[in-house]
LOLUM-130692 format. One record per residue (C-alpha): x, y, z. Coordinates in nm, 4 decimals, m for minus. Layout:
r x: X	y: Y	z: Z
...
END
This chain:
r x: 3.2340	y: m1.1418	z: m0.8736
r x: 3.0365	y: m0.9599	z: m1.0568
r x: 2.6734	y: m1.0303	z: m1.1160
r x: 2.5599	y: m1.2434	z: m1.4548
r x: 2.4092	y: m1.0719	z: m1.7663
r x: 2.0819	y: m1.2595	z: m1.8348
r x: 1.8410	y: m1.1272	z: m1.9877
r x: 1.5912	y: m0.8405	z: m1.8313
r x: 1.3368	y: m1.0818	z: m1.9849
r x: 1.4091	y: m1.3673	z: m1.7351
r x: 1.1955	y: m1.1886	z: m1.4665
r x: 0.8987	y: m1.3650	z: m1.3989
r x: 0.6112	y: m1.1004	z: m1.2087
r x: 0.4141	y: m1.2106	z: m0.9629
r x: 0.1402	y: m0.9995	z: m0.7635
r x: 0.1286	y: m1.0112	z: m0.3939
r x: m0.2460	y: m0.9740	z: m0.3218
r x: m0.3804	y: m1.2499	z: m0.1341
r x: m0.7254	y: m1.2217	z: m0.2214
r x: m0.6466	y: m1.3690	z: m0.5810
r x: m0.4354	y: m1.7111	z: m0.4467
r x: m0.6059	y: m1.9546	z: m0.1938
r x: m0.5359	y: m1.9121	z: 0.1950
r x: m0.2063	y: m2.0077	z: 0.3388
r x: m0.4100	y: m2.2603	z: 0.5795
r x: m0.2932	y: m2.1323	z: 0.9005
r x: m0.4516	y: m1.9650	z: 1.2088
r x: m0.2842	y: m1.7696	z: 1.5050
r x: m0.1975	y: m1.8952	z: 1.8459
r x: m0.2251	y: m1.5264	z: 2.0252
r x: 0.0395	y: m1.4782	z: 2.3249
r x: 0.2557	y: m1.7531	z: 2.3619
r x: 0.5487	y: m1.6617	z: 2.5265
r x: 0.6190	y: m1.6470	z: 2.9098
r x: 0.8223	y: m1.3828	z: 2.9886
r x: 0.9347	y: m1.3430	z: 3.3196
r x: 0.7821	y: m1.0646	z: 3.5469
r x: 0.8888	y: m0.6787	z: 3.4410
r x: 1.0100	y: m0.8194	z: 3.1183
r x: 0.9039	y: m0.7338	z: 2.7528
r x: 1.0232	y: m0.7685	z: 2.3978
r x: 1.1559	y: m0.4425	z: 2.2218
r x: 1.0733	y: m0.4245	z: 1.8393
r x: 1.1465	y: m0.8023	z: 1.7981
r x: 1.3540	y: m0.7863	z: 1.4328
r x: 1.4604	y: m1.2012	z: 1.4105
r x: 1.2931	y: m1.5295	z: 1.5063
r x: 1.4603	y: m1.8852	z: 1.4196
r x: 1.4228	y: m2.2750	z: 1.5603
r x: 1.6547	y: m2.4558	z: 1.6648
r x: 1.6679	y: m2.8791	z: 1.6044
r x: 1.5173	y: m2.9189	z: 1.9739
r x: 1.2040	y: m2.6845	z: 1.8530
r x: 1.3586	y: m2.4228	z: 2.0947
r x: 1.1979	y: m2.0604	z: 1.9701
r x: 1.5090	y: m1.7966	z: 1.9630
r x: 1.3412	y: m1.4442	z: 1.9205
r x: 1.5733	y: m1.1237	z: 1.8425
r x: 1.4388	y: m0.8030	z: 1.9506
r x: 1.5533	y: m0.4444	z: 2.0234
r x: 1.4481	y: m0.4781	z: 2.4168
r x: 1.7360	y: m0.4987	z: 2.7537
r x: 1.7168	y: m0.8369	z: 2.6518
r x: 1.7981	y: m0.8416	z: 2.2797
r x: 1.8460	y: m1.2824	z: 2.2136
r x: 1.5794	y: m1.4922	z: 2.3981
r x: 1.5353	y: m1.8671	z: 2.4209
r x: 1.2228	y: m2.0374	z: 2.4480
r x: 1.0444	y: m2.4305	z: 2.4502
r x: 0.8092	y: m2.4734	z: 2.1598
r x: 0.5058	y: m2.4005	z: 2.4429
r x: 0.6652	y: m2.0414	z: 2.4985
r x: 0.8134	y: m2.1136	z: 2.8381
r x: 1.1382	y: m1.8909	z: 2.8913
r x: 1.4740	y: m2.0591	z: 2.9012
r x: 1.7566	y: m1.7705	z: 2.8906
r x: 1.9266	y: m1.4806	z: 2.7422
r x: 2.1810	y: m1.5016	z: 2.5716
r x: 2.4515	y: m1.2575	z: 2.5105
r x: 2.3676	y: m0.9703	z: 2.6961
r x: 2.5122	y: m0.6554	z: 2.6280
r x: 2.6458	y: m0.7828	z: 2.2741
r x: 2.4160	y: m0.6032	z: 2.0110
r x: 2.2933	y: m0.2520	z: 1.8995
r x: 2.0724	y: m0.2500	z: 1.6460
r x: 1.9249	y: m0.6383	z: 1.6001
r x: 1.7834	y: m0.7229	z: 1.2914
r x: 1.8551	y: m1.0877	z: 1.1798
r x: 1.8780	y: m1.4231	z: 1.3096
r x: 1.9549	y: m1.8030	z: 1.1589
r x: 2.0402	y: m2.1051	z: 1.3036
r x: 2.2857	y: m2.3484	z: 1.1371
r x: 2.2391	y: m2.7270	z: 1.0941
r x: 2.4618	y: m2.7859	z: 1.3920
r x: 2.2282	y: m2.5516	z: 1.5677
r x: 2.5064	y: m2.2614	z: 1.6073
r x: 2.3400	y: m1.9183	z: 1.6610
r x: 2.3821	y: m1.6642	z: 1.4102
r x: 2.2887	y: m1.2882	z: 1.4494
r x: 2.3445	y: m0.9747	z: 1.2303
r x: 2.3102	y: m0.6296	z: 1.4100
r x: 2.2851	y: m0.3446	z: 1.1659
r x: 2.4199	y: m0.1159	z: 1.4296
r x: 2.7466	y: m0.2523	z: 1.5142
r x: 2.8150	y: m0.3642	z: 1.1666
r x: 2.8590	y: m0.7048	z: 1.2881
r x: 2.7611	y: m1.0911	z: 1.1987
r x: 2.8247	y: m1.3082	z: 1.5207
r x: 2.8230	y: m1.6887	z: 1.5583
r x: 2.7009	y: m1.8589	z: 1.9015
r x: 2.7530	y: m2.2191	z: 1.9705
r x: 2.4204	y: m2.3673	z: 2.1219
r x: 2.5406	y: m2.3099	z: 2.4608
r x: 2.5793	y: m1.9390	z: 2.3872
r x: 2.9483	y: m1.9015	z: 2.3654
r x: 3.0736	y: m1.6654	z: 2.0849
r x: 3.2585	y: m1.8189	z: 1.8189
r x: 3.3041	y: m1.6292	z: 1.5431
r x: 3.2589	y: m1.2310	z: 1.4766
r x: 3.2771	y: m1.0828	z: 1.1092
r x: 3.3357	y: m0.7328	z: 1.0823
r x: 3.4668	y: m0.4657	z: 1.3284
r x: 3.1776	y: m0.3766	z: 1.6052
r x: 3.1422	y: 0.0191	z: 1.5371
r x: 3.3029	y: 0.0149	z: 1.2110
r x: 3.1482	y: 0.0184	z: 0.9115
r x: 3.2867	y: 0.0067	z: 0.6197
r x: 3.2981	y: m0.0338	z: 0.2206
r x: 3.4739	y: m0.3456	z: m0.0061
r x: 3.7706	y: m0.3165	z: m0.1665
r x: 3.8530	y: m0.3374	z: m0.4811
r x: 4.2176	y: m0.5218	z: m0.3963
r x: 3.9551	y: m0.7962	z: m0.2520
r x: 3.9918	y: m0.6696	z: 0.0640
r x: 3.6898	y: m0.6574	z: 0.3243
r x: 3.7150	y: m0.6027	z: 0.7185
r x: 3.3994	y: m0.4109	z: 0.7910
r x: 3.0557	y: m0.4329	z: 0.7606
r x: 2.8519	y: m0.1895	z: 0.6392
r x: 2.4756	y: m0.2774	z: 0.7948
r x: 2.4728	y: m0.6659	z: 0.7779
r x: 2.0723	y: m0.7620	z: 0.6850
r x: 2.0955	y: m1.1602	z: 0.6863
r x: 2.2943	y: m1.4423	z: 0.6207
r x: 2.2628	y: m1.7628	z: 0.4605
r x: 2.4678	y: m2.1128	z: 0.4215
r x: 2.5854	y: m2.2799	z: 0.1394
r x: 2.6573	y: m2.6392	z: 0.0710
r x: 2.9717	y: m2.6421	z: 0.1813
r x: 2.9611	y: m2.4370	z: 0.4571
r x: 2.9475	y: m2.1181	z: 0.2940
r x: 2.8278	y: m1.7712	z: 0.4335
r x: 2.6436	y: m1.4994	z: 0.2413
r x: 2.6122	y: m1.1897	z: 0.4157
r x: 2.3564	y: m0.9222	z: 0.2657
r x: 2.4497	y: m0.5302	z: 0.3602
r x: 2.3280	y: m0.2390	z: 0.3112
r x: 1.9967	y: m0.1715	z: 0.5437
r x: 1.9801	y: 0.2191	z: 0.5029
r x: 2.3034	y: 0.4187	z: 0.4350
r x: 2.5369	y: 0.0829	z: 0.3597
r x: 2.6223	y: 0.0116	z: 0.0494
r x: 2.3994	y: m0.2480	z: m0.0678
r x: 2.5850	y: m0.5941	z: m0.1392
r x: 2.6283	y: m0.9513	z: m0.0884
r x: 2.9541	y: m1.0958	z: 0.0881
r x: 3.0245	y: m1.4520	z: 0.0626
r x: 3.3163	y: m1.6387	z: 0.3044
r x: 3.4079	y: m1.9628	z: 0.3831
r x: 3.3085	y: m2.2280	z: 0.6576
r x: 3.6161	y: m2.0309	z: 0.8194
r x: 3.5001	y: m1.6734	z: 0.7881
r x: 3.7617	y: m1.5566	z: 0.5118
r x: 3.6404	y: m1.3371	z: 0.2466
r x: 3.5939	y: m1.5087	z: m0.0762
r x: 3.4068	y: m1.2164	z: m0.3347
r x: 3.1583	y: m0.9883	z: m0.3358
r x: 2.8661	y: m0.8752	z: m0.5573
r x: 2.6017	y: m0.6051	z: m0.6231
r x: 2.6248	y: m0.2084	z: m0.5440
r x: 2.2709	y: 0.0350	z: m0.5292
r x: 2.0321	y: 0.0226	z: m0.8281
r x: 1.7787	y: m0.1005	z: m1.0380
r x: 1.9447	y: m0.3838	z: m1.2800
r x: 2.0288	y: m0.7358	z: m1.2336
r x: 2.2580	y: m0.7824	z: m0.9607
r x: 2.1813	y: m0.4575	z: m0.7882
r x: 2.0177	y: m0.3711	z: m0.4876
r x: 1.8405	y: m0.1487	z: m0.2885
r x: 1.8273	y: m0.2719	z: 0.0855
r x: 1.8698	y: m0.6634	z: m0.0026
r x: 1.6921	y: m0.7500	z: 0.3213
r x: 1.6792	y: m1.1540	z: 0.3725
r x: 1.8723	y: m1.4030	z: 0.1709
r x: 1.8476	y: m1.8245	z: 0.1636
r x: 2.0073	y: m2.0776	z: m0.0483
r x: 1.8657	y: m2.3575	z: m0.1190
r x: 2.0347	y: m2.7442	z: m0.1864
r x: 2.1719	y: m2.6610	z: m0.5050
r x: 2.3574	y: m2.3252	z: m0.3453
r x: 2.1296	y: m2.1077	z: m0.5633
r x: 2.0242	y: m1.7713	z: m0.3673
r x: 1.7294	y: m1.5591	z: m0.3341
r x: 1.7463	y: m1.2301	z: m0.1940
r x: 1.4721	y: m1.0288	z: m0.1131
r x: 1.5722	y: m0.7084	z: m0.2672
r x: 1.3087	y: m0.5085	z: m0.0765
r x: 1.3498	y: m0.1427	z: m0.1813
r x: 1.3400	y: m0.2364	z: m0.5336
r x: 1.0088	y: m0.4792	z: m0.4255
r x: 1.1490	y: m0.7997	z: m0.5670
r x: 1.3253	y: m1.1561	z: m0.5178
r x: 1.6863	y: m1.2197	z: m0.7662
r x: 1.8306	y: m1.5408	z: m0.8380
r x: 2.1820	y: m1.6088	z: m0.8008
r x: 2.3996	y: m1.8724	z: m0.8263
r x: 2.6874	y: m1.9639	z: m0.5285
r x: 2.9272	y: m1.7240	z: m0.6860
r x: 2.6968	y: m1.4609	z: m0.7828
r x: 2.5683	y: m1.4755	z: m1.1187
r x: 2.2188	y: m1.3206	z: m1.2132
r x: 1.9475	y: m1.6398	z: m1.3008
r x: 1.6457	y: m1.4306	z: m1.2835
r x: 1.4234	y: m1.2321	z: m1.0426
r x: 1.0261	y: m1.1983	z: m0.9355
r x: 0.8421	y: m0.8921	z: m0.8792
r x: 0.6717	y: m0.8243	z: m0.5391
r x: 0.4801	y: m0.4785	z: m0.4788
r x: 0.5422	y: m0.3792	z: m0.1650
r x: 0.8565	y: m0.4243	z: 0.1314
r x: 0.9396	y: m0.8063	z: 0.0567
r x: 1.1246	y: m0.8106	z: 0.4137
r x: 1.1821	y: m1.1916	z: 0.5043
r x: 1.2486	y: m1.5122	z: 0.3958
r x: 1.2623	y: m1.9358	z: 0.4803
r x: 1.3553	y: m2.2061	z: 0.2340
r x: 1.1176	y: m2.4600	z: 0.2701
r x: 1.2535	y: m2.8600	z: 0.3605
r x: 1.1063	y: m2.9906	z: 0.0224
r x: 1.3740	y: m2.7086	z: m0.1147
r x: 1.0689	y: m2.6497	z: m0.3419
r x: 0.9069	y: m2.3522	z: m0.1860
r x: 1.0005	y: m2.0146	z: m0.0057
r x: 0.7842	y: m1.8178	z: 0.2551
r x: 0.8179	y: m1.4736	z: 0.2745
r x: 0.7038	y: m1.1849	z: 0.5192
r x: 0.5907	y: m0.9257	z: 0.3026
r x: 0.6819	y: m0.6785	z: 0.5330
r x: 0.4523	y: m0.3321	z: 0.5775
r x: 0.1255	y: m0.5279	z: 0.3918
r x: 0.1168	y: m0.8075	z: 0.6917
r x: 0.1214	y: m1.1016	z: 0.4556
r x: 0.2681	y: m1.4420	z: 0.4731
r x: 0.3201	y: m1.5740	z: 0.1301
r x: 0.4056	y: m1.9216	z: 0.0210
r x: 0.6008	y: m1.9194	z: m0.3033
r x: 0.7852	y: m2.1363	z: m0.5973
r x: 1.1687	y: m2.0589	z: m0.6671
r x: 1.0214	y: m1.8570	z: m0.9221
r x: 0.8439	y: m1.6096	z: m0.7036
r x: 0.5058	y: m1.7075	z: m0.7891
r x: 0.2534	y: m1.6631	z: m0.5188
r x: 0.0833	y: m2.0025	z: m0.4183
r x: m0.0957	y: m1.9179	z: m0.0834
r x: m0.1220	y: m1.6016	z: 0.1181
r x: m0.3108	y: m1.4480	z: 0.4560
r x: m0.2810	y: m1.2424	z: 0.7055
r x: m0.2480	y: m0.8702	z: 0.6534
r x: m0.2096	y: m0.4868	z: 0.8285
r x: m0.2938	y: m0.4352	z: 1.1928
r x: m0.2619	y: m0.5048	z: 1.5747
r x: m0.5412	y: m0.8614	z: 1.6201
r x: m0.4280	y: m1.1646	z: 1.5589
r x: m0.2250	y: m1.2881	z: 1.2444
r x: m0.2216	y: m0.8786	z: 1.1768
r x: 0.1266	y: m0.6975	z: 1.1613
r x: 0.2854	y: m0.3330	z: 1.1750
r x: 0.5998	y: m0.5260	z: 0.9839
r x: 0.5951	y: m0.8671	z: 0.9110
r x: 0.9665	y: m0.8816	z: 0.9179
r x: 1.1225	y: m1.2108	z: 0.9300
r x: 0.9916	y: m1.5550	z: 0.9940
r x: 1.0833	y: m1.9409	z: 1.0736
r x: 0.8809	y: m2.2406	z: 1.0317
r x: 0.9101	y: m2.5501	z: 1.2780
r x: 1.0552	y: m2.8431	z: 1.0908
r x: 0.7555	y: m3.0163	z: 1.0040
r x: 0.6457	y: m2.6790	z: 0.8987
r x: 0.2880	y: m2.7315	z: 1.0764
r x: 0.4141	y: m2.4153	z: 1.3062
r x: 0.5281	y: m2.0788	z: 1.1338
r x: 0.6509	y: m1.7674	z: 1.3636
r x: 0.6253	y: m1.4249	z: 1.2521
r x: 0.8403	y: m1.1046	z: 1.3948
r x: 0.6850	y: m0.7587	z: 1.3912
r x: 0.9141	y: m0.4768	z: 1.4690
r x: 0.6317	y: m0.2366	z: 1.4730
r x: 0.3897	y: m0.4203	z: 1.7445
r x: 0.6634	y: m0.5763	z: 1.9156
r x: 0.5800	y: m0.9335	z: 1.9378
r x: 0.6508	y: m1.2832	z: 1.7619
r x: 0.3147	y: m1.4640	z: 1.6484
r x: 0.2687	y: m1.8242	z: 1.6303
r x: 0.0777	y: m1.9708	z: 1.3124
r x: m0.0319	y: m2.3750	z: 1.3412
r x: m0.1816	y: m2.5167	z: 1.0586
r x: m0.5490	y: m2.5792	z: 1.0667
END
């Protein structure tokens, strides 16, 4: 479907330097993880939770999907051999493992005992939609999200792809598809990280084009927020009240209302603590006392507690 035709002048813009909105009220916890001798992360793309506070971190290392406790003790890898190019990572409400890998132009469903269940797309294949309706291949799958009733919403479009949003059922049939490159309501360039919230409204960090739009479940336009910079990742808060976002290549973790404006903020460029190359996606624990932060660019997931 296409996207809605409201109004250019239901943007709202919102500025994403932190030193004009209070702190964010979190500190670092530097070096968590345990990884087992001669291991290391790669660039480490995706990090999600799952309902027994198990840490799941995504990274472009030997070992690309890694489970640990809440304390950073190992557990296991998962599905070895399985990705090329990681880059995002959700888990479901029945704590089913979801992965997008930009490389193999795939979107791939784990149960929580690792088992594959589900692949969308062809691995290798990329392609465009159809306009018949048809769509078998990816063309660099970003992120995914869930609607209400099962839903999936799979962004595209990372660098040469065709920037979209596909949405299937629970089932993993194709239902429609929205967007295409540019500048105007419903367009994107590289829409990087998408969540729904309770009401199956979407918001998609559209990074190239340095904003958050609005959609509804089957892809209508609401409105959109403008946010200078690479707005890279994002995590619907439980009071379904307020997003955080990584703000990618400016190291900032920004809370936000649904209508992009910037509450709280910290953090910021660098290699110390609570410092990133690429703040690129994050997860919060579910009393959201606990926020995790991947960097592609210094390789490592940071843990944030509140103070």
């Amino acid at each position: 479907m296409k996207a809605g035709t409201t109004s250019h002048q239901s943007r709202v813009s919102s500025h994403a330097a932190s030193s004009n909105v209070p702190d964010l009220g979190y500190r670092p916890v530097p070096d968590i993880f345990r990884l087992p001798p001669g291991m290391n992360f790669g660039p480490c793309s995706g990090v999600a939770i799952n309902s027994k506070g198990h840490i799941l971190v995504f990274n472009r290392g030997a070992h690309a999907l890694m489970e640990f406790t809440s304390m950073g003790k190992y557990l296991r890898s998962l599905a070895q051999g399985i990705f090329t190019l990681p880059h995002g990572l959700r888990v479901d409400a029945e704590d089913n493992i979801w992965a997008t890998d930009t490389g193999a132009h795939i979107v791939v469903k784990m149960d929580p005992k690792g088992r594959i269940r589900m692949v969308l797309g062809v691995k290798g294949n990329s392609g465009e939609w159809h306009p018949a309706g048809h769509l078998r291949c990816f063309n660099e799958p970003n992120d995914l999200a869930f609607g209400p009733a099962g839903e999936i919403y799979v962004t595209q479009g990372h660098g040469k792809g065709e920037p979209r949003v596909h949405k299937f059922d629970a089932d993993g049939d194709f239902i429609t598809t929205w967007g295409g490159e540019g500048t105007g309501p419903g367009q994107f360039n590289v829409p990087h990280s998408i969540v729904a919230d309770a009401n199956g409204r979407l918001y998609i960090a559209d990074r190239s084009n340095q904003r958050i739009q609005v959609f509804d479940g089957d892809g209508n336009y609401i409105r959109e927020s403008n946010h200078p910079g690479t707005p890279c990742g994002l995590c619907m808060c439980r009071d379904q009240k307020h997003l955080m976002m990584a703000h990618g290549h400016a190291g900032v973790i920004m809370k936000l209302d649904l209508h992009g404006k910037v509450l709280a903020a910290s953090g910021g460029q660098g290699k110390r603590p609570h410092r990133y190359g690429e703040a690129h996606f994050l997860a919060l624990s579910r009393d959201e006392k606990e926020i995790y932060v991947a960097d592609t660019l210094n390789w490592r997931v940071q843990k944030l507690v509140q103070k």
